[in-house]
N, C-alpha and C positions, 0 to 999 in steps of 0.2 A: 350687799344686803341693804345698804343704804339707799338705793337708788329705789329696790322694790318698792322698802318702807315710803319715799317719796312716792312712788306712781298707786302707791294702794289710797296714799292718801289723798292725792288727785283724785283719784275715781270714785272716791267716795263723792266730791264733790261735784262733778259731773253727776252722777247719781240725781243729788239736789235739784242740779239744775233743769236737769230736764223732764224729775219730776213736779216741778214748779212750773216750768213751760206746760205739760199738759193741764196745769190746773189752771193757770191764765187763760191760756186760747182755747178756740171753740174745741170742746170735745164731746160733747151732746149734742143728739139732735133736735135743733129745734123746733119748735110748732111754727111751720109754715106752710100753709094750704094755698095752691092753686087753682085754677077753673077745670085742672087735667079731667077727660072722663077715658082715658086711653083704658084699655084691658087690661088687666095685669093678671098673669098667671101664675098660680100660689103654688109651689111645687116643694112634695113634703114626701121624702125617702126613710120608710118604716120598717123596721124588723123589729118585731118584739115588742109591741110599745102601749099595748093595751091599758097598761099604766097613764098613760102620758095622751094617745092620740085624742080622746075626747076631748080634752080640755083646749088644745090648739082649734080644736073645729068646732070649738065654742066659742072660740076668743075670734075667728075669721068670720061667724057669722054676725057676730056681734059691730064689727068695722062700720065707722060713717063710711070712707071706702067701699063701695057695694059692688062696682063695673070687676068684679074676679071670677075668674073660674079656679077650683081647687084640686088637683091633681095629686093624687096618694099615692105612691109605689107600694103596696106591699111586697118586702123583699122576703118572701118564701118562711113567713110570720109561723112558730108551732102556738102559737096561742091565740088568743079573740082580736085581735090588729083589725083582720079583717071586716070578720063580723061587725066592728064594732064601727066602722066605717063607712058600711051597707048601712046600718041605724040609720047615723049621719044625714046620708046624702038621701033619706026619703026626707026626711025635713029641709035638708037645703040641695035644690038638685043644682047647684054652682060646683057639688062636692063629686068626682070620677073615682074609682076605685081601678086600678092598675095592680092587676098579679104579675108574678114575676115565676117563670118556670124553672127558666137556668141562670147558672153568673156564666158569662163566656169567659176562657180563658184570656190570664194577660188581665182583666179586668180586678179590681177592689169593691164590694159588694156597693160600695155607698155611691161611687164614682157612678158605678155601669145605672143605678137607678138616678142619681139626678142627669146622666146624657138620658138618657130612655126618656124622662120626665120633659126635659127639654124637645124632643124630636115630634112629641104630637103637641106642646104649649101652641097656643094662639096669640099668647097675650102680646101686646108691643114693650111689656116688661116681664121678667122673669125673676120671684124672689124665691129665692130657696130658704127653707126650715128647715130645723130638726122638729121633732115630735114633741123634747118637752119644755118646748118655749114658751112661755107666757106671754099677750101681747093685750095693750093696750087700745082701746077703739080707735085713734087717728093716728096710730104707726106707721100705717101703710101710707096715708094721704102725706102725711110730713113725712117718710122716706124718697117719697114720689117726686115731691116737691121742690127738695135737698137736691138730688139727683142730678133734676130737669134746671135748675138755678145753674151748678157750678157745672153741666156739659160732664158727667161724670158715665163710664163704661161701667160702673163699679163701686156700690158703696155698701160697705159690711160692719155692724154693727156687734160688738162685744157684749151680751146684754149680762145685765147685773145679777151678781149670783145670791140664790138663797142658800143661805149656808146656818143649817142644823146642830148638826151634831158636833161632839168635839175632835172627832178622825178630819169634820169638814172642816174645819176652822184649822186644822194643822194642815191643812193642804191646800185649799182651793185659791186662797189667797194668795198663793206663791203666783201664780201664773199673769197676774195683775205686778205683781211689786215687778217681776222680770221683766213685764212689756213695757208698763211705765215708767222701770226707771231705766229703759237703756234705747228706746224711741221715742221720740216726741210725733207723736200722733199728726199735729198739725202738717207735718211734712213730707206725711203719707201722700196726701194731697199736693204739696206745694212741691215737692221734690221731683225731679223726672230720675233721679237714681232706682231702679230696681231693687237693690240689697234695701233701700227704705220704702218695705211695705208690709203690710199685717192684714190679714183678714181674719175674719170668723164664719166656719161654717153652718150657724146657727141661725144667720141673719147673711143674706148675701142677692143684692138685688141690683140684677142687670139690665141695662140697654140691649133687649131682646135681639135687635139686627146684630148689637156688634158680638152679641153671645156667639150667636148663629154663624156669624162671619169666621168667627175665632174657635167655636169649640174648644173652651179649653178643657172641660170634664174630659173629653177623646183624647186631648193632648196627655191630662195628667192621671191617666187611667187607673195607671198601677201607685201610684204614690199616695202613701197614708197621710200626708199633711197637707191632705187635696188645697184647702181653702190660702194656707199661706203660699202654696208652687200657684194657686192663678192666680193670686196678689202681683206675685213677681214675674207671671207671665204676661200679664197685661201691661204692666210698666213698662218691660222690653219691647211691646208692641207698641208704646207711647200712648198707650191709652191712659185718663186720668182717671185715679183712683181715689177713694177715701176712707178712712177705718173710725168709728165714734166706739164713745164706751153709752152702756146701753145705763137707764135710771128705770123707776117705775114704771116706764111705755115699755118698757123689753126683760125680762127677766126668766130666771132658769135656775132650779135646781140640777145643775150640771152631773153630780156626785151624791151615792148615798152610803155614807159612811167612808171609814179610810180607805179598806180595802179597793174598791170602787173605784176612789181617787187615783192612789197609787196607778193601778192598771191602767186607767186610763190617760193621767198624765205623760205615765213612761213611753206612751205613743208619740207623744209630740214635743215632749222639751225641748230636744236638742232641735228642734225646727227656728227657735227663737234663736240662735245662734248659728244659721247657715248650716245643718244638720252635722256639724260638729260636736262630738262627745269632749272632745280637747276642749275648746271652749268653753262650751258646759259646765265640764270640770274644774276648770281654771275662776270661773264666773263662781261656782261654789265655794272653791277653797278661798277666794277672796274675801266674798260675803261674810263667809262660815268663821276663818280664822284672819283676818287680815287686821282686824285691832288688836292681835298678840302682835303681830309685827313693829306694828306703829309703836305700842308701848314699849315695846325693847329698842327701837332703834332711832328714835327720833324723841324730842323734847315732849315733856307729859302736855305743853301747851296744845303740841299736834292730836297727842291722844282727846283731850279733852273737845276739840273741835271736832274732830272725826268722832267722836261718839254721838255729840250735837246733832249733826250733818246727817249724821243713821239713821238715828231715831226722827230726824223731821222729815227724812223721805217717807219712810213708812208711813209716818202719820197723814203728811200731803197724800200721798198714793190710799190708803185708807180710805180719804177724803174724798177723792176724785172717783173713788172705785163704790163711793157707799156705804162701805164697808165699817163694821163696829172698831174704832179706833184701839180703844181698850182691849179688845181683842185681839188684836197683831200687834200690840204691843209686848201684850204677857205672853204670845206665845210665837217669838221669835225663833227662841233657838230651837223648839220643836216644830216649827216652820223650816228651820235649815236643815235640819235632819233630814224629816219627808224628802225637802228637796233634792240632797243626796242621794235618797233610795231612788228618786225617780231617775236621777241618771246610770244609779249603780244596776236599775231594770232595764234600762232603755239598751244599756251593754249588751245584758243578758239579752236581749231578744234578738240583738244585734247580728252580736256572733257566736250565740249558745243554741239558744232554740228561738224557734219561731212564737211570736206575738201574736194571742187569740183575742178577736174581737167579738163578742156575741156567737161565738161557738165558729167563726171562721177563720183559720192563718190569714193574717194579712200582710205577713214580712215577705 
């Protein structure tokens, strides 16, 4: 037990440290414009989104950015998706409206519309959205830019979440504290290892040929944590990648309310740990209980460092995420809680019943 109480309390401090590395080196993108006028094709897979879709194709016509065209999957939308995106494109005819009849088998609803979406693009780049992203007018031009500087296949941005309500704030944060304190982002980039890479399906913007070249949407067809399997498939390919966390130019209410949260985290935790539930697991009970350890088995000096060491991750990680400090602080251990339920569902859907996404199985 001694030994535990030692490696818990290591890990804590790894924690630290490479919640401290993301906050030193670059992990925003920065504003850097080039002379690029290349095409870039906006390609945005919708179900259900009448909430959400205007305001992106408001925020796309709005870009210094102008050389796009904007390509919309509607995925078999029962409400105004569509409609609402016929408006749109009489005002901006950059904007295509794409129905969608069938999913084909073997396929994941989200997968088969961003391949679809890619098979008619033009652009010599391709950035994939969600619906309810928020974006700033030179996104695009300082993604472009980013890109085309470090020779990159691949750069995916985390963008900054608005978080509401108090079901949000007990949950959305978790998925920041997990990424940031157990990868240092910088080496998303600098690493040729596979196992260190992250993406976000929110924000995902390729070298059009080498997309083309690779297909990995067709590779990873059926896999619900599409965005982190082509991180790691492009690595493997030796292609260079990069992951930022997103400020004021990127932003999303991801979640609305707990419920919300819950379901939809329980899709993708265990992805942040090699889609291991074990881990997961192990990653919780740490977090959750591993200062009961400390304090029974080691000198109260260790405890008293290790609680230190806790608390300034969270708050670096807070920091680097945006995020209301004060907030993750007062509500940690109902932050570990959620966190538990997400893996105690991700189980459940695992090996109980199948996991519905917008009214589809997609386990």
């Amino acid at each position: 037990m001694l030994y535990i109480a030692y490696s818990i309390f290591v890990f804590v401090l790894v924690q630290l440290v490479i919640a401290t590395a993301n906050l030193i080196f670059e992990t925003k993108l920065p504003p850097c414009q080039d002379s690029s006028n290349a095409l870039v094709s906006v390609l945005i897979p919708a179900r259900n989104e009448e909430g959400n879709i205007g305001n992106i194709l408001d925020d796309l016509f709005h870009q210094s950015y102008k050389n796009i065209e904007v390509l919309v999957f509607n995925d078999q939308s029962s409400d105004r998706t569509a409609e609402m995106i016929e408006q749109h494109a009489i005002l901006d005819t950059r904007i295509k409206l794409i129905n969608s009849d069938i999913l084909p088998d073997g396929w994941l609803g989200k997968n088969y519309a961003c391949y679809s979406l890619a098979t008619i693009a033009k652009g010599e780049y391709l950035l994939f959205l969600d619906a309810d992203v928020r974006l700033s007018k030179n996104i695009i031009i300082n993604a472009i830019t980013y890109l085309r500087r470090h020779q990159l296949g691949l750069l995916s941005i985390f963008p900054k979440q608005i978080i509401k309500s108090f079901g949000e704030k007990i949950t959305v944060p978790i998925m920041n504290y997990i990424l940031l304190s157990l990868l240092p982002l910088i080496l998303v980039r600098k690493s040729k290892f596979p196992s260190i890479a992250a993406a976000n399906g929110q924000f995902m913007l390729f070298n059009a040929g080498l997309y083309r070249s690779l297909s990995p949407h067709e590779k990873i067809k059926d896999n619900k944590v599409e965005d982190i399997a082509i991180a790691r498939f492009f690595k493997k390919e030796n292609c260079l990648i990069a992951c930022m966390l997103g400020d004021e130019t990127i932003r999303c209410r991801m979640y609305v309310g707990l419920n919300d949260a819950v379901n939809g985290f329980s899709k993708n935790v265990t992805a942040f740990f090699g889609d291991s539930l074990v881990l997961s697991l192990v990653f919780w009970l740490v977090t959750t209980f591993g200062f009961l350890i400390v304090l029974f088995f080691l000198p109260v000096v260790f405890f008293i460092y290790y609680i230190i060491a806790f608390l300034l991750t969270r708050i670096i990680i807070s920091w680097t995420s945006e995020q209301k400090i004060f907030d993750n602080i007062l509500y940690i251990f109902p932050q570990q809680i959620a966190c538990g339920l997400f893996i105690y569902k991700a189980f459940i859907y695992k090996y109980i019943k199948n996991y519905r996404w917008k009214g589809r199985s997609i386990t």
